[in-house]
DRENPA-3360 file (N, C-alpha, C; in nm, 2 decimals, always signed):
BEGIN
1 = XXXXXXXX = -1.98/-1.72/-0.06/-2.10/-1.66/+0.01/-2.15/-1.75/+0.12 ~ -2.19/-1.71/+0.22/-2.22/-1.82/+0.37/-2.39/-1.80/+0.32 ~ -2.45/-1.92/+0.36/-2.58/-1.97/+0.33/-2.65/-2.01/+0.45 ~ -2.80/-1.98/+0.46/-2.86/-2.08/+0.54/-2.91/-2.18/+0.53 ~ -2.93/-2.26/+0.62/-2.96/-2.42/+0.57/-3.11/-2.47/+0.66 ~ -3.16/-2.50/+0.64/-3.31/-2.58/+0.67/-3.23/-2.74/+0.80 ~ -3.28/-2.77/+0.84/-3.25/-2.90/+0.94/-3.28/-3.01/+0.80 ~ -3.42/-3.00/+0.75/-3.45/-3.09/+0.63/-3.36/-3.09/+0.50;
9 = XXXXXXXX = -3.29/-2.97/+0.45/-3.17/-2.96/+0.37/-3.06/-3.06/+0.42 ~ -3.04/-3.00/+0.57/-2.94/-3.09/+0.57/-2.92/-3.23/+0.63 ~ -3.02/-3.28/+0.64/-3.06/-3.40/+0.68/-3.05/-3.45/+0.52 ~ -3.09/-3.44/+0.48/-3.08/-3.50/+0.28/-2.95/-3.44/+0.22 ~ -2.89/-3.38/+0.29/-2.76/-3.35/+0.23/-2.63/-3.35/+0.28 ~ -2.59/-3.39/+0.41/-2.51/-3.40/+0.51/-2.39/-3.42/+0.47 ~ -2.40/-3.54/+0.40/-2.23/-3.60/+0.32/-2.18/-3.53/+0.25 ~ -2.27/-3.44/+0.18/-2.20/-3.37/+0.13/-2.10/-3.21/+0.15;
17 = XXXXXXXX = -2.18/-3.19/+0.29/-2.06/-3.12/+0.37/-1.92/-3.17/+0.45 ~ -1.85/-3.05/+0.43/-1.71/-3.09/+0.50/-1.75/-3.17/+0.67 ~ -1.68/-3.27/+0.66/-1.66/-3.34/+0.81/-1.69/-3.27/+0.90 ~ -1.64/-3.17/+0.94/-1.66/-3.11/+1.10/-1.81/-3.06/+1.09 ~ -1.86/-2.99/+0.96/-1.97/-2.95/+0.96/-2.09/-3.08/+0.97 ~ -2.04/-3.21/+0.89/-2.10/-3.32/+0.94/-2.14/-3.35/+1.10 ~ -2.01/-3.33/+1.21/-2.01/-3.39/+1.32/-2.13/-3.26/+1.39 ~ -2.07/-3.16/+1.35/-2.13/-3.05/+1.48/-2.29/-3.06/+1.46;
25 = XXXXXXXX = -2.34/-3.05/+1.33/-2.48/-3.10/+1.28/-2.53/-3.17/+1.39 ~ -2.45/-3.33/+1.36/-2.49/-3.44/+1.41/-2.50/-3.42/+1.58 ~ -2.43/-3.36/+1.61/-2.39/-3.37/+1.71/-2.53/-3.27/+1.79 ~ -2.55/-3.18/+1.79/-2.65/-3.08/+1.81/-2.79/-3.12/+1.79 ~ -2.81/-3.20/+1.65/-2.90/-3.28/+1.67/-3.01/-3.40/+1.80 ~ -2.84/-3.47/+1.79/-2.82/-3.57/+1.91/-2.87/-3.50/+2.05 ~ -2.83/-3.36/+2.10/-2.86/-3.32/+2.23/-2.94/-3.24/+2.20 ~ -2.98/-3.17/+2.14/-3.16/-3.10/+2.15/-3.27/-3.16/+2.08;
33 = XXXXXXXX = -3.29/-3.33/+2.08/-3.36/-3.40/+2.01/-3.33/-3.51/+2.07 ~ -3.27/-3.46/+2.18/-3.22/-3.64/+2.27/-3.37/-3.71/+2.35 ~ -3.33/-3.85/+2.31/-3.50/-3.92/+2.33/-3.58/-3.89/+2.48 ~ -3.47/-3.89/+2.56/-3.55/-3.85/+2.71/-3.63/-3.68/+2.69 ~ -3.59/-3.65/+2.58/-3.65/-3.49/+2.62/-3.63/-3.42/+2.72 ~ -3.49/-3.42/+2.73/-3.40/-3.33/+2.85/-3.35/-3.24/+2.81 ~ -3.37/-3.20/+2.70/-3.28/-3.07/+2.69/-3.36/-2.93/+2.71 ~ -3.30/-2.88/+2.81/-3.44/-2.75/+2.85/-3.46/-2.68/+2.78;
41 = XXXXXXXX = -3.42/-2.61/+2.68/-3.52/-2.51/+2.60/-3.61/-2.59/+2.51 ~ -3.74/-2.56/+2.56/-3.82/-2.64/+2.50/-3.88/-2.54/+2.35 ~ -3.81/-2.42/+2.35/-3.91/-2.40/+2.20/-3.78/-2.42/+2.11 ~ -3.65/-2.44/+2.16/-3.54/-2.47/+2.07/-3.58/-2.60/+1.99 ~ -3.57/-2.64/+2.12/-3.62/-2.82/+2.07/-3.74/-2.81/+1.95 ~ -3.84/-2.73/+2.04/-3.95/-2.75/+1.89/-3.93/-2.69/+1.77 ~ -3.89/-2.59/+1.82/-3.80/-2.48/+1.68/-3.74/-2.61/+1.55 ~ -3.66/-2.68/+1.63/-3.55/-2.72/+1.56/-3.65/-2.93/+1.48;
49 = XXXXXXXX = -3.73/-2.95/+1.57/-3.82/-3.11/+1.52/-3.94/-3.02/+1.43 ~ -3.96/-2.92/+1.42/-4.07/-2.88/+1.31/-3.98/-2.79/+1.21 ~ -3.91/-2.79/+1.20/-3.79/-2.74/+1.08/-3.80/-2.59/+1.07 ~ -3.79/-2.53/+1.18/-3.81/-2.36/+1.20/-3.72/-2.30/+1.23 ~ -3.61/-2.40/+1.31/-3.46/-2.31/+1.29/-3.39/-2.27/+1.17 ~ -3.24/-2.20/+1.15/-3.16/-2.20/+1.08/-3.01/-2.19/+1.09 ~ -2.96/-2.32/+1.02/-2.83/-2.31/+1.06/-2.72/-2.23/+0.94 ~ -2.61/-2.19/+1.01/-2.47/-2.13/+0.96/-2.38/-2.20/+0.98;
57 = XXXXXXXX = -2.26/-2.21/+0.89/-2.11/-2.27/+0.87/-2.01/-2.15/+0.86 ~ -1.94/-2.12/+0.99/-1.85/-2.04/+0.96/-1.72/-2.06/+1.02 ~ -1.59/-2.02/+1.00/-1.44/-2.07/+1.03/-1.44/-2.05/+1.15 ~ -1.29/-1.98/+1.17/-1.22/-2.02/+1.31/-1.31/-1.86/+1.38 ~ -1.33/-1.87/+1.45/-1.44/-1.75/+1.56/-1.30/-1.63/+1.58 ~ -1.17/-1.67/+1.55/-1.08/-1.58/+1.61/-1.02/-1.47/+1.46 ~ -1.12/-1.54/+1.34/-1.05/-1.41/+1.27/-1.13/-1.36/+1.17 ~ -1.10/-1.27/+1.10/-1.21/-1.17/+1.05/-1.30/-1.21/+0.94;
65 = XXXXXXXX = -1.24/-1.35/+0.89/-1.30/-1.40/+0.80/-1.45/-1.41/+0.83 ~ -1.45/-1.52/+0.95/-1.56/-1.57/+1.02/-1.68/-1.44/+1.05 ~ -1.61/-1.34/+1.10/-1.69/-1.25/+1.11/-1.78/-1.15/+0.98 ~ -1.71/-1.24/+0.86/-1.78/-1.14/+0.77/-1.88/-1.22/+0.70 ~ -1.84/-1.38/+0.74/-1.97/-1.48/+0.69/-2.06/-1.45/+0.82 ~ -2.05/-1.44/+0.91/-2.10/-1.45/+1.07/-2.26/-1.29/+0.99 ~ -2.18/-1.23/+0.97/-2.28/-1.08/+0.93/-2.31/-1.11/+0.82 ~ -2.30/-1.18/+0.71/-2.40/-1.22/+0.57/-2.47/-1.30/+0.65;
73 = XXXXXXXX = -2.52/-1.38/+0.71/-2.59/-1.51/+0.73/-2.67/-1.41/+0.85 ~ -2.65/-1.28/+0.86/-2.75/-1.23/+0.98/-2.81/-1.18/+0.91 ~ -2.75/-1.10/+0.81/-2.84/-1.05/+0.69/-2.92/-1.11/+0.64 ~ -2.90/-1.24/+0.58/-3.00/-1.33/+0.53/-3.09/-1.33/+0.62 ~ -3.06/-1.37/+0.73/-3.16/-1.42/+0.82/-3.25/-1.34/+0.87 ~ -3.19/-1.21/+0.89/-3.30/-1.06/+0.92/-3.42/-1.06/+0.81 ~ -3.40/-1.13/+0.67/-3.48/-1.12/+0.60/-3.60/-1.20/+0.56 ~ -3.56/-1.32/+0.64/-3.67/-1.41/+0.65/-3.73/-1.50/+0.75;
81 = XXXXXXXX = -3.62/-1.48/+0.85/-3.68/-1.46/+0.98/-3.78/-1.53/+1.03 ~ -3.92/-1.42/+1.01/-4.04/-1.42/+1.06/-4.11/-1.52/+0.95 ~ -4.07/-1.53/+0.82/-4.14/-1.65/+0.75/-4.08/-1.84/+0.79 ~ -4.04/-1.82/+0.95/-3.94/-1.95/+0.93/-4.03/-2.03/+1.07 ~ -4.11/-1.91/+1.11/-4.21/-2.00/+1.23/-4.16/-1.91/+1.33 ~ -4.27/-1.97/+1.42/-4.26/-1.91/+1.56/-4.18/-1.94/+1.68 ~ -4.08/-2.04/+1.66/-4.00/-2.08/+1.72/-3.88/-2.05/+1.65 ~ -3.85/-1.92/+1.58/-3.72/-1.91/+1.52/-3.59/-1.86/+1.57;
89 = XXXXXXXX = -3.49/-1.93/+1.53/-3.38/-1.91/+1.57/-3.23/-1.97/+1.48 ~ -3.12/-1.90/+1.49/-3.06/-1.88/+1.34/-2.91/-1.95/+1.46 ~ -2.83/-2.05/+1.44/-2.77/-2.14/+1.48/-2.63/-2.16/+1.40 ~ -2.55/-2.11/+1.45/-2.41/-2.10/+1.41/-2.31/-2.15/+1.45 ~ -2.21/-2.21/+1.36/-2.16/-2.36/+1.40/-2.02/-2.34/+1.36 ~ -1.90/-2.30/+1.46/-1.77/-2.25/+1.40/-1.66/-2.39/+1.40 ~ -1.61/-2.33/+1.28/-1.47/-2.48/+1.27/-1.34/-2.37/+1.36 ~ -1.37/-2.49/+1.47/-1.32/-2.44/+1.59/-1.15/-2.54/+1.61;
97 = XXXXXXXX = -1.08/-2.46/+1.58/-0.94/-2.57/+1.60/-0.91/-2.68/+1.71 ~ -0.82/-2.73/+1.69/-0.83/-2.86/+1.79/-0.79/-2.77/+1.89 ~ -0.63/-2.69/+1.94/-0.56/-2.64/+1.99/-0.68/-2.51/+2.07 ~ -0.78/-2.45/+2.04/-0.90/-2.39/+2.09/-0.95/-2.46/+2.16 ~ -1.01/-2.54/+2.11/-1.09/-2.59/+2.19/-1.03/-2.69/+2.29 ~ -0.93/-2.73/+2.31/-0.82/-2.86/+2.39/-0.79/-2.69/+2.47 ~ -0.76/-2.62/+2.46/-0.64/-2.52/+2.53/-0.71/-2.43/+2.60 ~ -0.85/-2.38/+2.55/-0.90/-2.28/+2.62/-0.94/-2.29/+2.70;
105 = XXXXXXXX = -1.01/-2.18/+2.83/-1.08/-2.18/+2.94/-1.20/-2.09/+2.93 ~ -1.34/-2.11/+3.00/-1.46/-2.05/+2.97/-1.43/-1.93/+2.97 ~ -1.32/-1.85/+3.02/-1.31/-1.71/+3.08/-1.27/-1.65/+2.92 ~ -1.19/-1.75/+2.87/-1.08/-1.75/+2.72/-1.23/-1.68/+2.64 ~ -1.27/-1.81/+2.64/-1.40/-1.82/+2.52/-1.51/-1.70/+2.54 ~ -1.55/-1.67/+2.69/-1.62/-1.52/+2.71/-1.54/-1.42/+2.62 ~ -1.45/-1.43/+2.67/-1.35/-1.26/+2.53/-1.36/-1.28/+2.44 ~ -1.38/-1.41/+2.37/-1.39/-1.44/+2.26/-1.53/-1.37/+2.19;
113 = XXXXXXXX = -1.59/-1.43/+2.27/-1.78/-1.41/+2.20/-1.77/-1.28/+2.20 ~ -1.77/-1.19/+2.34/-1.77/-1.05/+2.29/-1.71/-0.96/+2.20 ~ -1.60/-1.05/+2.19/-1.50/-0.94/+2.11/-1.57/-0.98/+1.97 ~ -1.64/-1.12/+1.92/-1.70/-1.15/+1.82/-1.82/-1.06/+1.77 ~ -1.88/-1.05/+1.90/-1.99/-0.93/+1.88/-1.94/-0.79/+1.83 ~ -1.82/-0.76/+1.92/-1.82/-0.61/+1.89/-1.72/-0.61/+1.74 ~ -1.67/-0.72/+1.70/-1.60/-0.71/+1.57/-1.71/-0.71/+1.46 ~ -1.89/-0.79/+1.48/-1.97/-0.77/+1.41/-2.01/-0.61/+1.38;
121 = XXXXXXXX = -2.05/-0.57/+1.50/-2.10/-0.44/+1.51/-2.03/-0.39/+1.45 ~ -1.90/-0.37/+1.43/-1.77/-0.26/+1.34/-1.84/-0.30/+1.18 ~ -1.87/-0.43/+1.18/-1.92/-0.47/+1.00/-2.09/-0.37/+0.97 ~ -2.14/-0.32/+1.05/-2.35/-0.32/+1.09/-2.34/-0.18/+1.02 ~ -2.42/-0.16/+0.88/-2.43/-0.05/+0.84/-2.56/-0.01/+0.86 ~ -2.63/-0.02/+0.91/-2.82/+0.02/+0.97/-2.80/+0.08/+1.08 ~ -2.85/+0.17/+1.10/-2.89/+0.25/+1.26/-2.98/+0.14/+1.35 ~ -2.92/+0.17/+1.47/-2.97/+0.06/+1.57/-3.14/+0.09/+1.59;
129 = XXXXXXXX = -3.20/+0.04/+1.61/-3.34/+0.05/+1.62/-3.34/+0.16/+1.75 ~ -3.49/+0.25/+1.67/-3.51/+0.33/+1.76/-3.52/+0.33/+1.88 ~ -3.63/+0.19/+1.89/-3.68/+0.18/+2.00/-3.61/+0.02/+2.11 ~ -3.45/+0.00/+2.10/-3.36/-0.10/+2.16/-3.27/+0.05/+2.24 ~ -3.28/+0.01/+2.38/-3.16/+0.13/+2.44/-3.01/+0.08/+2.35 ~ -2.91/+0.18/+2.34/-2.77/+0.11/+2.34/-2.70/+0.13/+2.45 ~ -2.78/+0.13/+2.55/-2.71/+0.08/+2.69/-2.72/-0.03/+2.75 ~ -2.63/-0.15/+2.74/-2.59/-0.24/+2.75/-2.72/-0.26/+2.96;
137 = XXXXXXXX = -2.72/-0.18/+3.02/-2.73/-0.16/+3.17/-2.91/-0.15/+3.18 ~ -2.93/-0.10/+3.00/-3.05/-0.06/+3.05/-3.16/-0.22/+3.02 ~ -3.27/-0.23/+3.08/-3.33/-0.38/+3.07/-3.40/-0.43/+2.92 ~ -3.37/-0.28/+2.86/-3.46/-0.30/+2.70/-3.36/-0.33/+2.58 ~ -3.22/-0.29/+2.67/-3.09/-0.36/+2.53/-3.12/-0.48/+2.49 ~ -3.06/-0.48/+2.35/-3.05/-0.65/+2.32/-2.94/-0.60/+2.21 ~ -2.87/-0.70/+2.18/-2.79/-0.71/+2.06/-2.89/-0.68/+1.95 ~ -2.82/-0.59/+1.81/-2.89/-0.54/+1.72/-2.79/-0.60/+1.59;
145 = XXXXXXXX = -2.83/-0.64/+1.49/-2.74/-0.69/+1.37/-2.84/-0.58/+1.24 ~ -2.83/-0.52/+1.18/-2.86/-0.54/+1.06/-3.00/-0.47/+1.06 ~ -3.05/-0.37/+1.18/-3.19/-0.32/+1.26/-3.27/-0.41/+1.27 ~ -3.19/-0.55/+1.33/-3.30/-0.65/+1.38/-3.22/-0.70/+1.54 ~ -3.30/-0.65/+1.65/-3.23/-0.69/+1.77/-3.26/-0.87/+1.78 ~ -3.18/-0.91/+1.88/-3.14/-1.07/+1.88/-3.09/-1.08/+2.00 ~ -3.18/-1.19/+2.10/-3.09/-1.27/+2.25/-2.99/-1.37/+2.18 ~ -2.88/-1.36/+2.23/-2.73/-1.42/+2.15/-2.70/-1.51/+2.25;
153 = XXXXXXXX = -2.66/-1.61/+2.21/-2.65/-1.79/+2.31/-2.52/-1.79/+2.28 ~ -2.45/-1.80/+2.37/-2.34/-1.94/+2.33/-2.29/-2.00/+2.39 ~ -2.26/-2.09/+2.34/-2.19/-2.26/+2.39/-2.02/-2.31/+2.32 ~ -1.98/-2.38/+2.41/-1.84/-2.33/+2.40/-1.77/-2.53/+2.44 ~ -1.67/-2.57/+2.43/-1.60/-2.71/+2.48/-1.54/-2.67/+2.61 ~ -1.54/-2.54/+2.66/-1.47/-2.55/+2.77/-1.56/-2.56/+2.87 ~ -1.68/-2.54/+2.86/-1.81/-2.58/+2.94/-1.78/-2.69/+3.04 ~ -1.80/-2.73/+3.12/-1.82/-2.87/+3.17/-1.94/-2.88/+3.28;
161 = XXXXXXXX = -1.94/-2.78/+3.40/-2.05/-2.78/+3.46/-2.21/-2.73/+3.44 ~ -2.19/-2.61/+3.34/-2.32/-2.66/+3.31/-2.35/-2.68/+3.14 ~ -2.41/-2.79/+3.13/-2.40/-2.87/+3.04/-2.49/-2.78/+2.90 ~ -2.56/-2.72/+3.01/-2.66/-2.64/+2.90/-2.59/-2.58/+2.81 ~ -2.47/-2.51/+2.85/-2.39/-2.40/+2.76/-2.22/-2.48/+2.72 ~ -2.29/-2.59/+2.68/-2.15/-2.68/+2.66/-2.17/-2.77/+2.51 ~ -2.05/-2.76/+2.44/-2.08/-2.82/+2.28/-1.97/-2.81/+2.23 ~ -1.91/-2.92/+2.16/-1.80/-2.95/+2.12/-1.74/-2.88/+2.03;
169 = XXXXXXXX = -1.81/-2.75/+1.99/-1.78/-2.66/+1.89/-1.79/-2.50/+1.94 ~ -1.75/-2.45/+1.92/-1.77/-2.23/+1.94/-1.90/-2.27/+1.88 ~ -2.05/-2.24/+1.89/-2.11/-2.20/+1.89/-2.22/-2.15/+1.91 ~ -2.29/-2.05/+1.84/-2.34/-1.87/+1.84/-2.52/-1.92/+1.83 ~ -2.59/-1.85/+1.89/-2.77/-1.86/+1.85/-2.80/-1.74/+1.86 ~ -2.87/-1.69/+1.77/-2.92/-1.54/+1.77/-3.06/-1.60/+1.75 ~ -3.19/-1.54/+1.87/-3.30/-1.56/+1.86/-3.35/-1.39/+1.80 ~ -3.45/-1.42/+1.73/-3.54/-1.27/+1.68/-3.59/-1.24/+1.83;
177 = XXXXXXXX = -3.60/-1.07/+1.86/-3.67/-1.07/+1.95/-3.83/-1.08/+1.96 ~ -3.83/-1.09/+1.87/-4.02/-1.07/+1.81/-4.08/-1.20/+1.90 ~ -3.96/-1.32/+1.91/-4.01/-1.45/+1.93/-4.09/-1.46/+2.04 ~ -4.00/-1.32/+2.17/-4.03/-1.33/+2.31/-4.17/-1.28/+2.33 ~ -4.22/-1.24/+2.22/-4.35/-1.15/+2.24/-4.51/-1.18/+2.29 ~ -4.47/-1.35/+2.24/-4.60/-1.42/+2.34/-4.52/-1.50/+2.44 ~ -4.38/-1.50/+2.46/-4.33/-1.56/+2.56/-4.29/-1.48/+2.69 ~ -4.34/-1.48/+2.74/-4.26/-1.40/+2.87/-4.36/-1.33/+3.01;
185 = XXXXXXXX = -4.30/-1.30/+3.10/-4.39/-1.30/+3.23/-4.52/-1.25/+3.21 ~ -4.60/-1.19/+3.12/-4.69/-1.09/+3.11/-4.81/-1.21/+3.06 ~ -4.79/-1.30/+3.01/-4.88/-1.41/+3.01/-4.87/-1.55/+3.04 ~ -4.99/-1.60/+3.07/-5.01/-1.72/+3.14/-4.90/-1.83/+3.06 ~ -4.89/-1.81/+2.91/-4.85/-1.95/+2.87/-4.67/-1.91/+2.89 ~ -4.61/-1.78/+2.87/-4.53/-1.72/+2.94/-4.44/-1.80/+3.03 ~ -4.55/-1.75/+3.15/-4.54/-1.78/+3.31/-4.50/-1.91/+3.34 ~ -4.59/-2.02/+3.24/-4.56/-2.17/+3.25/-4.40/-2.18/+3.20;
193 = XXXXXXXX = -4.41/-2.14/+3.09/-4.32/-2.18/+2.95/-4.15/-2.17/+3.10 ~ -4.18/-2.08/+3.13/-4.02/-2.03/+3.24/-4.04/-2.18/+3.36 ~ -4.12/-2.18/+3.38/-4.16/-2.23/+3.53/-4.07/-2.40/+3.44 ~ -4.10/-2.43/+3.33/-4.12/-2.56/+3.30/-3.95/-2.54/+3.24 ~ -3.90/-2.46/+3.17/-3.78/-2.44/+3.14/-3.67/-2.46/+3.26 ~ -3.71/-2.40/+3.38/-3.63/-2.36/+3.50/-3.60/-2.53/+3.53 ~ -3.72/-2.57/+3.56/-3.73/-2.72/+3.59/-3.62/-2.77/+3.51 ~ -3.67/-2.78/+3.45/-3.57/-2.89/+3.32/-3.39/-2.84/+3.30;
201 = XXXXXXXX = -3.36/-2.71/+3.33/-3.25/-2.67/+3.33/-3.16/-2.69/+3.45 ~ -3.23/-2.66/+3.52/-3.16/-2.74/+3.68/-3.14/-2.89/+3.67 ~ -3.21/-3.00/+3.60/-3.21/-3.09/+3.65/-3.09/-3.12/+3.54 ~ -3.06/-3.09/+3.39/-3.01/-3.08/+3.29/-2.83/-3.03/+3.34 ~ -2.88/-2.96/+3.39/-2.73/-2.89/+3.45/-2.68/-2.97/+3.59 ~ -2.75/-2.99/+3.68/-2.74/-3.04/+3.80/-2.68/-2.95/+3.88 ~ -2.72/-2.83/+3.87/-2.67/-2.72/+3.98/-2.77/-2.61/+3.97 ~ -2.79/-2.54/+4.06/-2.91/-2.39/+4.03/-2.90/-2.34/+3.92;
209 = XXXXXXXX = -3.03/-2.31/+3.86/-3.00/-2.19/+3.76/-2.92/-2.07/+3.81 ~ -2.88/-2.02/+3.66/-2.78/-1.86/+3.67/-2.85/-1.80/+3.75 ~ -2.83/-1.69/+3.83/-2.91/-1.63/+3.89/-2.90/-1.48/+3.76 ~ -2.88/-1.46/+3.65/-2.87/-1.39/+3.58/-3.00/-1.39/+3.48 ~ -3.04/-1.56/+3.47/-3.12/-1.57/+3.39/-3.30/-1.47/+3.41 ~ -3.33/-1.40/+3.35/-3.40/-1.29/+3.40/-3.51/-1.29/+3.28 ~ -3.63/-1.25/+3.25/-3.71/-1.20/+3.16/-3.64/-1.04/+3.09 ~ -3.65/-1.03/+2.99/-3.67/-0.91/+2.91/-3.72/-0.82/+2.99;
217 = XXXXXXXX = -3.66/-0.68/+3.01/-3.72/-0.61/+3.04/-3.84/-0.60/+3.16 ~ -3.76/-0.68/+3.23/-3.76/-0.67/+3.39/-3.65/-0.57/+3.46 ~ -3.73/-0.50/+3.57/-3.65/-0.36/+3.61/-3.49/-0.42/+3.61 ~ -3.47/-0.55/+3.71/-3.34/-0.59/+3.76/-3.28/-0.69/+3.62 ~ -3.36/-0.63/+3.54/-3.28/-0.74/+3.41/-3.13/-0.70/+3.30 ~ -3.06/-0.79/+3.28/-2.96/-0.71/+3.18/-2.95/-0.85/+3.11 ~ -3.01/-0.80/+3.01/-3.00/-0.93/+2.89/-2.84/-0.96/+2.88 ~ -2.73/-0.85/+2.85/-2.63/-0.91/+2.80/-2.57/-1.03/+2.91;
225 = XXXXXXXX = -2.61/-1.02/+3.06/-2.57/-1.11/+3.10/-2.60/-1.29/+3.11 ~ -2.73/-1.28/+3.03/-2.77/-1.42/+3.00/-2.71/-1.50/+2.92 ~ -2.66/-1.35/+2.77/-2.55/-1.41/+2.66/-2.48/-1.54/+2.68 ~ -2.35/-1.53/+2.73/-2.26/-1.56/+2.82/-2.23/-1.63/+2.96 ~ -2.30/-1.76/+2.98/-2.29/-1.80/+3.09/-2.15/-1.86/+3.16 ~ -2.12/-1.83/+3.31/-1.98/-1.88/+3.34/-2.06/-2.06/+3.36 ~ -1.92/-2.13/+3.39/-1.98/-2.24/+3.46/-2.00/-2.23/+3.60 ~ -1.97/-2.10/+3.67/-2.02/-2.11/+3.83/-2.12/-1.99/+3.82;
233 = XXXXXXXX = -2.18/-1.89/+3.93/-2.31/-1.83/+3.92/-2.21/-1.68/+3.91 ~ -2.11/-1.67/+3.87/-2.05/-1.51/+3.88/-2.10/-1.47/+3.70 ~ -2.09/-1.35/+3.69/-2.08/-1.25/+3.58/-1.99/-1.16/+3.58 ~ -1.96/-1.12/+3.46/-1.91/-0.98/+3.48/-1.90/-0.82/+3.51 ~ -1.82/-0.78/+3.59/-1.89/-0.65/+3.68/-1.98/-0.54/+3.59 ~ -1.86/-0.58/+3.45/-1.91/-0.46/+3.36/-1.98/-0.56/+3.24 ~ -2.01/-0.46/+3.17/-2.08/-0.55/+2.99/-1.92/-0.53/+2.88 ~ -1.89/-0.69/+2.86/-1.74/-0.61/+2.74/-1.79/-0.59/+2.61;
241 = XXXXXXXX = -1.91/-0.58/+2.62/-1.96/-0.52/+2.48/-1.89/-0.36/+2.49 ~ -1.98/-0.33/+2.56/-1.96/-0.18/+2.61/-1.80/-0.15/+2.64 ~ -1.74/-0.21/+2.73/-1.59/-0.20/+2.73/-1.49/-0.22/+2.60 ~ -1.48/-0.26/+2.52/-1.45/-0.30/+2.41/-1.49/-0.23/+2.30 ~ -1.64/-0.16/+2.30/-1.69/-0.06/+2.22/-1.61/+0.07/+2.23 ~ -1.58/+0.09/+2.40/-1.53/+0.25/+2.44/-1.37/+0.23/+2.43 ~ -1.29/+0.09/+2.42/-1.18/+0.11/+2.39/-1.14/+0.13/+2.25 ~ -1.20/+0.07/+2.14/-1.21/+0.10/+1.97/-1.24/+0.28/+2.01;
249 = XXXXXXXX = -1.32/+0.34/+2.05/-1.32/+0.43/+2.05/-1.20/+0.52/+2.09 ~ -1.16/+0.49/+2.19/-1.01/+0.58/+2.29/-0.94/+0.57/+2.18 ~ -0.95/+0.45/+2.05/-0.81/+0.41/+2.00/-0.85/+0.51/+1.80 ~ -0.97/+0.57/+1.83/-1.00/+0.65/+1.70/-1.10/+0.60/+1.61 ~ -1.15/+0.46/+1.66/-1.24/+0.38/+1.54/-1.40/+0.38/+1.63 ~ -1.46/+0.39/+1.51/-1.62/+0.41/+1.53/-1.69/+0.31/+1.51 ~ -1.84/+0.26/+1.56/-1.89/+0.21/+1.51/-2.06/+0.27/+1.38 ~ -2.04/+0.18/+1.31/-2.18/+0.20/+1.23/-2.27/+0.19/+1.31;
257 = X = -2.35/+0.34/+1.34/-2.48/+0.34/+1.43/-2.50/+0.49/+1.42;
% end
């Protein structure tokens, strides 16, 4: 059974996980806790120094295993969630092969994450929340696991230019959307919170922000495109959630919804 872990768990218990889950820990630690205080998401950061995040250990991102520890550790996490702070967020950490991670290209690892998502969704026996569109186009979608929608991160080794979305490992962050609820353009601390993020991400990356990166439910917004960042400012024309949903379909298989 896949488990979640506390930062304080595994800080007093480290050695006693397998090696790679030692390094990626360590490693994750090291850059969203790095001493200059450069790493721009600043509620990650705090999320993760007041012990509010949660982390996952799961295999190779390319096969079905992973995806069925990937959906117990959402399950867990849909369930406690909101008792983990206000800065919560559920942090997933894949044993990514050498030959993956040496071999692939960011374009590689995009198919990857979506096809990851839409191999979750095939596992999701809950009806999607009433009130999340399931159109990928519309500005109120968000990824749904378990009738808890989630903004989905990931970070990849093929990364190199922008550093934000770069990590020696595949992996996954599912934030609650509940989180965004005092965060976002409609209030003052909001308004700052972006203004001060933006800063720090530009200077962290050393090139412009995505021009993708958008508020919730903003008219010109499409969350799924924040998921997924390239290392230059393009996106994809379509959502391969959506594409990949309507090809399982052509091919006879449904999803739970």
């Amino acid at each position: 059974m896949s488990n979640l872990y506390t930062k304080s768990w595994l800080d007093a218990n480290l050695t006693e996980r397998p090696l790679w889950q030692q390094d990626a820990f360590t490693q994750f630690g090291a850059m969203i806790a790095d001493p200059d205080q450069s790493y721009p998401c600043v509620p990650g950061r705090q999320g993760f120094l007041t012990d509010q995040l949660r982390f996952g250990f799961a295999g190779d991102p390319r096969s079905e295993s992973s995806t069925e520890e990937v959906a117990e550790l959402l399950v867990q996490y849909g369930e406690c969630s909101r008792e983990t702070g206000k800065y919560a967020s559920l942090v997933i950490f894949f044993d990514t092969p050498y030959e993956l991670r040496a071999d692939s290209t960011v374009e590689q690892y995009e198919e990857l994450f979506w096809s990851f998502l839409n191999r979750l969704t095939q596992l999701d026996t809950k009806p999607w929340p009433e009130h999340i569109s399931k159109d990928p186009s519309d500005p109120t979608w968000e990824f749904c696991y378990d009738g808890h929608p989630y903004f989905s991160f990931c970070a990849t080794p093929a990364h190199i230019i922008r550093k934000s979305r770069s990590f020696s490992y595949f992996m996954m962050a599912f934030q609650p959307r509940w989180v965004f609820e005092h965060i976002n353009d409609s209030t003052p601390f909001g308004r700052n919170m972006k203004k001060v993020i933006r800063s720090k991400l530009q200077a962290y990356d050393g090139i412009p922000v995505h021009p993708a990166l958008k508020w919730y439910g903003q008219e010109d917004n499409q969350e799924w495109k924040q998921y997924f960042l390239r290392d230059d400012e393009t996106s994809p024309s379509k959502c391969p959630y959506t594409a990949m949903k309507n090809k399982l379909k052509s091919l006879g298989l449904s999803f739970h919804k």
